[in-house]
Each structure stands twice: as structure tokens, then as C-alpha cells.
N, C-alpha and C positions, 0 to 999 in steps of 0.2 A: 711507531708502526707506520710504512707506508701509506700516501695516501697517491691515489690512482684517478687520472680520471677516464673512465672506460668507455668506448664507445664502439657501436658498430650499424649498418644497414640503413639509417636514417639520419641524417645532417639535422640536428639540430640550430636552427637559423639564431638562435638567442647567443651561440658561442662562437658565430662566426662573425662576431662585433668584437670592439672593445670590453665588451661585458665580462669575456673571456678572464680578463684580469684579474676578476675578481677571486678568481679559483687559488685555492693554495693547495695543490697538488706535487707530487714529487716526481710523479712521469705520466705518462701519455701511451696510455695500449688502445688498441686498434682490435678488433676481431672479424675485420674484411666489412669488403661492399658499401666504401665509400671512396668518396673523390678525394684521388690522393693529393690536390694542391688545399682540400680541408683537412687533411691531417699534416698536411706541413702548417697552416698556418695556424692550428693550436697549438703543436712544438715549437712553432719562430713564436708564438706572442710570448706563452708559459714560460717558455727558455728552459723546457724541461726534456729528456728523451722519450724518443718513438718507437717501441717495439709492437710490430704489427704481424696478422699473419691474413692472406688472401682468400677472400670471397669467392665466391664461381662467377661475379659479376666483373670479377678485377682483370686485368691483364697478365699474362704469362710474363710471370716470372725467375722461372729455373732459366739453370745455365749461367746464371754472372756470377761473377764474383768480384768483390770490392774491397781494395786495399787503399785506404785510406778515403781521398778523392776520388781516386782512378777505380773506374768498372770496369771490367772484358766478360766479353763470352766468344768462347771457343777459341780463346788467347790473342784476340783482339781487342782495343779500344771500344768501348761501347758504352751511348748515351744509356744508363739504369731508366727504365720507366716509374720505377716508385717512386715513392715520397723522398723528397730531399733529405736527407737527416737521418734517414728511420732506418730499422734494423729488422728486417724480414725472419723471424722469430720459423717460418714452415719448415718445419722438420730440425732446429735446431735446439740447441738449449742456451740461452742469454740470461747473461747478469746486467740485474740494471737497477739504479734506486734500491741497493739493498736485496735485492728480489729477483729469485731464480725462476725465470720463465721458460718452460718449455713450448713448442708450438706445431701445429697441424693444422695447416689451414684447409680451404678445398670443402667442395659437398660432394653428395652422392651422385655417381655422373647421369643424367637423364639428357643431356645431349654432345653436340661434339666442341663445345666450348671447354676454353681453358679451367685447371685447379677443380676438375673434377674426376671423382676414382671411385670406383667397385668399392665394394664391401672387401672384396678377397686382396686389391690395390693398395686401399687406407690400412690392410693390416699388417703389411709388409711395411712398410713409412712408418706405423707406429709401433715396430717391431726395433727397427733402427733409431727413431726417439730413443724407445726406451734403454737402447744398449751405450746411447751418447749420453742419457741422462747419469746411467751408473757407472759409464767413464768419470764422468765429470764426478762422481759423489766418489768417486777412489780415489780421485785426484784433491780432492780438497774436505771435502765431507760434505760437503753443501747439498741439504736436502731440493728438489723440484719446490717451489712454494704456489706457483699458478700453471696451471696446463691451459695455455690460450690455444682456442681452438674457432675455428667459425662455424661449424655445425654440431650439435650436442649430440650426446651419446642416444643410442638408437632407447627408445620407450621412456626417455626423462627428457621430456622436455619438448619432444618431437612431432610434426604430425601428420596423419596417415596415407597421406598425395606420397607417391615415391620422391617426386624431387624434395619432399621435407624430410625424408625418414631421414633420421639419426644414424652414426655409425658404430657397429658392435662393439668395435676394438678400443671405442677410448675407455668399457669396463674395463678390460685387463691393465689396460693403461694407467687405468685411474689407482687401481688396487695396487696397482708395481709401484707407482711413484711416487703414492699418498698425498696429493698436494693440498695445500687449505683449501685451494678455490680451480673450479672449472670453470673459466669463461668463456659462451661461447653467443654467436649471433645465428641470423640467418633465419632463425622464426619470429615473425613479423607477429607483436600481439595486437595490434589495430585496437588500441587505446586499451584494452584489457591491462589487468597489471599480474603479469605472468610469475609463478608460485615460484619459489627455489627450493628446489631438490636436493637431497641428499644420496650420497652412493659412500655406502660405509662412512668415515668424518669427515671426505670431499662436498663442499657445498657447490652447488652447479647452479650458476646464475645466469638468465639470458639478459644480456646484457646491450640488446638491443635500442638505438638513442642513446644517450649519456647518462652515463651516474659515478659518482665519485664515492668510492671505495677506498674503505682501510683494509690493506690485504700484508699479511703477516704468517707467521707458522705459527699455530697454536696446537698442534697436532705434537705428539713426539715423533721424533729421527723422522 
């Protein structure tokens, strides 16, 4: 089974050493709101893959697109601001390590800052997930196995200041695509150790700081 090492919202200083090494992990997800040259340099130590999806604290990153090396936006050359290496998982579906990630990054928008969207916004984006996710499962069968997300679903996990609330639409989301695991950031537990939820056989972990995870399908189809 894969093993994961997950992180989001707080830089863990203990992995931005050599210490890193020590991990035997098979990839590297991201779930926003961290500095991108620290998620490249646990993909450059790990020597493992980056699928990440953006914070509301991150930079705008719509509009590129990346062929190989080469980035453009708007059919020009253009330096990518993200992470070296990594593969912007918002609103896509990525294979990586065995392991089908879909992704939504973004919160609930409370100002005019970037990878922030409506309730009625994120549900259109997760309306397109979902019709890319059962492209992709006509095209090969390959079930969703993680919905990485950076803000959890609205009343699991969420809390009650609007810029925390949760979004409605990763229920349907979750229920459409049935994946083992929702991982999402963005609620800070301030040394608390935050509970994991369930929604139907999706476990929903806030996976806030690091932790390395076996994430696998144990679900059927």
C-alpha cells in the first residue's frame, strides 16, 4: 500500500533538515498554504513526486500550462510560480505512486485574494472534477483513491468564523467518487489533535503539519 507523507498549513522545521531521510514514503501531497521552495525541497531530498493543491494563502495559479519543462500562460513562455517538480492536482485528477488523486484546492472566499470561491463557485469546479474524475474511470477503470483538498467539507471538520467554514459540495463529491481518504488543511488545531471523520466509507483527515500515511483503496469499485 502506499505510503504518503502529507502535509499542509505549518512547516514542520524537524523535515526541513536532513532528518527528512529518514522517511520511507512513496510520494509527497501537499494540501496548500505552505512555502513552495519547502515542498520542493522534501520532493528534491525524498526523490519522490509532488502532487499538491493551493491554499488561499498561495499564489495564483490558473492559466499555465506545462509541457514538459516549458510553462506558458496565455500561449506565452512563462516562469510557473509553484513548486519545481510538483503537479498542481486543483481541479484535476493525477496518477501518482499507484494512487489516484483528485484535487480542489482554494477556501471559502472572505476577501479579494487569490484560490478563493463561493459556495455556488466551488460547486461548479467540483461539478467538472467530478465529470474528469468518470472520464478518467471509463477510460481505464481506475477508481478516485484521495480527494485532496485544502478546505474540508462544510460541518466535518470546520469551524464557525466564515473564512473557516467548510464547502458543501465536497458531500456530493465525496459520495460520487467514493475515495478512501479526504485530505484536507486549512484548520489550524493549535496543538489539539483533531478527530477524523467519516462521510459514508470516506475518512476525512485534517492533515494539518505532517504525517505519513498508508493510503490505498479498501472500499469497493
Amino acid at each position: 500500500m502506499p505510503r504518503a507523507l502529507v502535509v499542509a498549513d505549518e512547516v514542520d522545521e524537524r523535515l526541513w533538515t536532513g532528518a527528512v531521510h529518514g522517511l520511507s514514503v512513496d510520494l509527497v501531497l501537499s494540501a496548500g498554504d505552505l512555502p513552495f521552495d519547502y515542498l520542493e525541497f522534501l520532493s528534491s531530498a525524498l526523490d519522490r513526486p509532488l502532487v499538491f493543491v493551493p491554499g488561499n494563502h498561495d499564489p495564483d495559479l490558473s492559466g499555465f500550462t506545462r509541457y514538459g519543462g516549458l510553462s506558458m500562460r496565455d500561449g506565452f513562455p512563462a516562469r510557473w510560480p509553484g513548486p519545481a517538480g510538483g503537479t498542481n492536482a486543483d481541479g484535476h485528477v493525477v496518477d501518482a505512486a499507484g494512487l489516484r488523486i483528485a484535487g480542489l484546492g482554494g477556501s471559502v472566499r472572505y476577501s479579494d485574494g487569490p484560490n478563493q470561491w463561493t459556495q455556488a463557485q466551488q460547486a461548479r469546479r467540483a461539478r467538472r472534477l467530478m465529470r474528469r474524475a468518470r472520464w478518467r474511470a471509463w477510460r481505464d477503470g481506475g477508481p478516485v483513491d484521495v480527494l485532496l483538498t485544502h478546505s474540508p467539507p462544510r460541518g466535518v471538520g470546520d469551524r464557525d468564523d466564515p473564512p473557516h467554514h467548510g464547502f458543501g459540495c465536497l458531500h456530493p463529491a465525496v459520495r460520487r467518487l467514493r475515495p478512501d481518504w479526504l485530505l484536507h488543511g486549512h484548520i489550524h488545531p493549535y496543538g489539539e489533535h483533531p478527530a477524523e471523520h467519516r462521510i459514508d466509507g470516506t475518512r476525512v483527515r485534517n492533515v494539518v503539519g505532517a504525517h505519513v500515511l498508508e493510503l490505498g483503496r479498501t472500499q469497493g469499485g
